[in-house]
N, C-alpha and C positions, 0 to 999 in steps of 0.2 A: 689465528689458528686454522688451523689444514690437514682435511685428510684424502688420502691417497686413493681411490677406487676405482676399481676394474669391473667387468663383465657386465651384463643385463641391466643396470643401474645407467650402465651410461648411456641408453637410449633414453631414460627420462630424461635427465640431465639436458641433451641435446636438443631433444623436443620443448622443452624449454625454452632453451637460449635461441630458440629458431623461432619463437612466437615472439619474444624482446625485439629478436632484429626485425620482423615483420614488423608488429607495430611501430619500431620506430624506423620504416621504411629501409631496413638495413637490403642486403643482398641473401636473400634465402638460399638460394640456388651453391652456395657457400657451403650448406647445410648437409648431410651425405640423406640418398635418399631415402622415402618411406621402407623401400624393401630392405635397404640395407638395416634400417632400424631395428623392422622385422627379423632378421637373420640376427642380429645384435641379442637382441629379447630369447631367444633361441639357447643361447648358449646357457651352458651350466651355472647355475650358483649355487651347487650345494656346498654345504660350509658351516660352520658354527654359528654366525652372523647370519642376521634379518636385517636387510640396512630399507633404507626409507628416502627416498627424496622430497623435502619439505619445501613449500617456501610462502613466503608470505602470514595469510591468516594461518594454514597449513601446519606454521612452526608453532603459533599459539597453542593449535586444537595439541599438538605432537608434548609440550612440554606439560601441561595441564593433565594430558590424561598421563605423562606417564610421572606424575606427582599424585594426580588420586590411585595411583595400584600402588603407589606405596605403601607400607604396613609398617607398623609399629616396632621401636626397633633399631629397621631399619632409615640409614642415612641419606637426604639427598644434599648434594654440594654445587653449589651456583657460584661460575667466575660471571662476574658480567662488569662492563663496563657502563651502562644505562640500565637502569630497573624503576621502571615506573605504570608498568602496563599491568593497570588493578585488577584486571582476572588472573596474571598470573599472583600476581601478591593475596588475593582469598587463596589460592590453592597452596601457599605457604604457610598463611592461618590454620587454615582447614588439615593439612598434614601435621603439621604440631599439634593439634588437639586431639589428632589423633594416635600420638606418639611416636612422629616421627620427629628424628632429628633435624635439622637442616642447620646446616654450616655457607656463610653464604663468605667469597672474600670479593670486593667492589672496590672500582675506583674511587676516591672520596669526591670528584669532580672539580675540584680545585683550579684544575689547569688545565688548558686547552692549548697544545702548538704554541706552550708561552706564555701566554696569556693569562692572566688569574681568572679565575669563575669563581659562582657564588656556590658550589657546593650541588645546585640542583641538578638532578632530580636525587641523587642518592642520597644525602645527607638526610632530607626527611622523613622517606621514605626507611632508611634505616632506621632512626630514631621511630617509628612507629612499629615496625617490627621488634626491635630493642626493646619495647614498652610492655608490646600485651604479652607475649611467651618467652621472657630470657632465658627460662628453663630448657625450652628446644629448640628456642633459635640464636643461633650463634655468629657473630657477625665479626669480621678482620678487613681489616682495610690495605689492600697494596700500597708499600713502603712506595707511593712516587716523588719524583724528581722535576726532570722537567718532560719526562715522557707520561704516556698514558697505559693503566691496562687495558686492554683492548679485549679480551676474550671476550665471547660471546659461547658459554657451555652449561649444561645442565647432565651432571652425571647422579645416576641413583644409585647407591650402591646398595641394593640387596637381591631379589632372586623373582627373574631374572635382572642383571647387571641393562642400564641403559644410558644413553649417549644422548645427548642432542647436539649439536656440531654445528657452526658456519657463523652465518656475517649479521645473524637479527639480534639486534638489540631487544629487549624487554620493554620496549615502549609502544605507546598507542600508533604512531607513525611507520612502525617497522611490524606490528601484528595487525593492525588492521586496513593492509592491502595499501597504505598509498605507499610506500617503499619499496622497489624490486632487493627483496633478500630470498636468500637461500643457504639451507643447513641440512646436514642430510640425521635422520635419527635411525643408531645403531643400536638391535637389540640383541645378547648374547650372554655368555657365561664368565664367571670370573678369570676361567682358567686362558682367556684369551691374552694373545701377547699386548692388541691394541688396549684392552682393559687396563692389563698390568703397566702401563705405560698414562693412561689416563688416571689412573688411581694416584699412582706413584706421583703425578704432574702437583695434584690436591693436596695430597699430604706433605710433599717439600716444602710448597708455600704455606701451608699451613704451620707446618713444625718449623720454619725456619731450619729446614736442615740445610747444610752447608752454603749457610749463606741466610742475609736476611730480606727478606722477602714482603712479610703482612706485619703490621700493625693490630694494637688489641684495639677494640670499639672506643672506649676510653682515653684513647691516644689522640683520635683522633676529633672527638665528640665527645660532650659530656652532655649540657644541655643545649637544646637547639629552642633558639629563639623564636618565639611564637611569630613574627614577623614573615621570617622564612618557612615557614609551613604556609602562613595564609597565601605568602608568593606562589610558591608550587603549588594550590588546589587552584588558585586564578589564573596560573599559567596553566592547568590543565582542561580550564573550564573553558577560556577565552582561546586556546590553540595559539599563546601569543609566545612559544617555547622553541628551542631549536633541535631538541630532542624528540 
């Protein structure tokens, strides 16, 4: 998933990708220069949208707080293909206890490029969510095949409307700094067309509208073997995971 950005943003961005190539001895000089940056930063972004360039630990702090301004109510909706990064998973405790909804739909991690998997990290980690609040937490599994869900988003749906966008996974390898990831968080109003387009994205897979899409928890999971829970806290302890 991808989204499209113009103006003042994209000197973050760039300043970025111009620190990747340095470190890994790329050609900077590639890069357009500081002034030009400057004159970049310059340009207008007034607009309905507060956008954010995130990346790394960045998207952690980004998804967390905008999970505790959540309010009661309202809904947050998680696509993720890896969820296993336990500061984010307290702040999905902590929102449902505080009445919020959370509607999460996951890969079941089944399959990889082919290959069968044992289900980790999400099959546990679901089943423990499934466990303490089924009241507000709601969980659907993407119908796959032999392909993967891949998204990686965090939308809130209440006031204001918020976005988290790009390529980090929910796990300890992609939140806490050894992964180069980047996602940018948009904050705005419902009446945005990107919104209405992000919302609409949740609830087709969700309702199965025109087309089937997710799976109910049950479909996919019933009980999970004590076995593979003990696997996923040892492979989270010992870093012996590929997630």
């Amino acid at each position: 998933m991808g989204v499209r950005l113009d103006g003042p943003i994209l000197a973050d961005i760039l300043e970025g990708e111009e620190a990747i190539a340095t470190f890994s001895k790329g050609d900077a000089k590639r890069f357009p220069s500081e002034e030009k940056l400057a004159n970049l930063r310059k340009e207008s972004s007034a607009g309905p949208m507060q956008i954010r360039y995130v990346t790394e630990s960045k998207i952690q702090d980004a998804v967390v707080g905008a999970m505790e301004e959540a309010q009661a109510g309202e809904t947050i909706w998680i696509g993720m293909f890896y969820l296993a990064d336990r500061n984010i998973i307290q702040a999905i405790h902590e929102a449902a206890e505080r009445g919020v909804f959370v509607k999460l739909i996951l890969d079941p991690n089944t399959n990889a490029f082919g290959r069968q998997k044992t289900g980790l990290p999400n099959l546990p980690v679901a089943a423990e969510l499934n466990t303490v609040n089924p009241k507000q937490i709601e969980i659907r599994w993407y119908k796959v095949s032999k392909e993967q869900y891949h998204p990686k988003m965090l939308y809130i749906e209440g006031d204001p409307r918020v976005v988290v966008i790009g390529s980090g996974n929910y796990t300890t390898r992609n939140m806490n700094d050894y992964n180069l990831e980047a996602d940018v968080e948009v904050v705005t109003t419902e009446e945005t067309e990107f919104i209405r387009e992000v919302d609409g994205y949740f609830k087709r897979l969700w309702n199965n509208e025109q087309g089937t899409y997710t799976l109910a928890y049950d479909e996919i999971q019933t009980d999970l073997p004590i076995g593979k829970y003990v696997i996923y806290w040892l492979q989270k302890l010992t870093w012996t995971m590929t997630y």
